[in-house]
N, C-alpha and C positions, 0 to 999 in steps of 0.2 A: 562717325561711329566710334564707341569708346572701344580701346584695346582691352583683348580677353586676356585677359591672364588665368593661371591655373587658378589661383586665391579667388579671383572674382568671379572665376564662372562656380566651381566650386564649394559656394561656401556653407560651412556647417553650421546648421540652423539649430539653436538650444529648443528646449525642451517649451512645446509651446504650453497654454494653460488647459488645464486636465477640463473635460467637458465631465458634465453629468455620467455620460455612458461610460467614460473609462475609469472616475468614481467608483460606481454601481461594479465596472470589471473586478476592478483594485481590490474593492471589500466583499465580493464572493469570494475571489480566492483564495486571499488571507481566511476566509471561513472554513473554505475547504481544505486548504492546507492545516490549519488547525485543528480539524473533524479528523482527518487523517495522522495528524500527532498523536490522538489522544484515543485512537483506536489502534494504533502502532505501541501505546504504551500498555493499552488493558491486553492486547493480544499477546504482548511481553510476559504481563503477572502473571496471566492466564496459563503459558504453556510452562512458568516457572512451576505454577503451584500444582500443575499435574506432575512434571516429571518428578517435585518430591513426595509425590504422593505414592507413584510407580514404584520409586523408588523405597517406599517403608512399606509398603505392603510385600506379605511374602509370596510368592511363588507357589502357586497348589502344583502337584503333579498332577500330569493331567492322565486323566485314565486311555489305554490302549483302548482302540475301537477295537469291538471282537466282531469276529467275523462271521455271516451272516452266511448261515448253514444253505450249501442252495437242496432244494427241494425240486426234483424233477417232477414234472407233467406226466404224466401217463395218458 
């Protein structure tokens, strides 16, 4: 029987060859992660170009609610 050494029971096996299916993983995610850059980016413009917008527009005062006479039942 060949003697075990730590190295040879051990050993670190490289990167075998990518199959079809972890292809097919590979470039969903790269899609999805992309999808998601670029909705990360428009949702960026988006809340830029409210808050300047918030921000030039003026202020109305807003009117007091008035108060709503009570009317008793008889």
């Amino acid at each position: 029987m060949a003697k075990l050494t730590k190295t040879s029971v051990f050993k670190a096996q490289g990167p075998g060859a990518e199959t079809p299916m972890d292809k097919t993983t590979r470039i969903v995610r790269e899609m999805v992660e992309e999808e998601a850059e670029q909705r990360q980016v428009k949702i960026d413009r988006l809340r830029k170009a409210r808050l300047e917008r918030e921000a030039n527009t003026p202020i109305k005062p807003s009117r007091g609610r008035k108060k709503a006479s009570s009317k008793v039942a008889k």
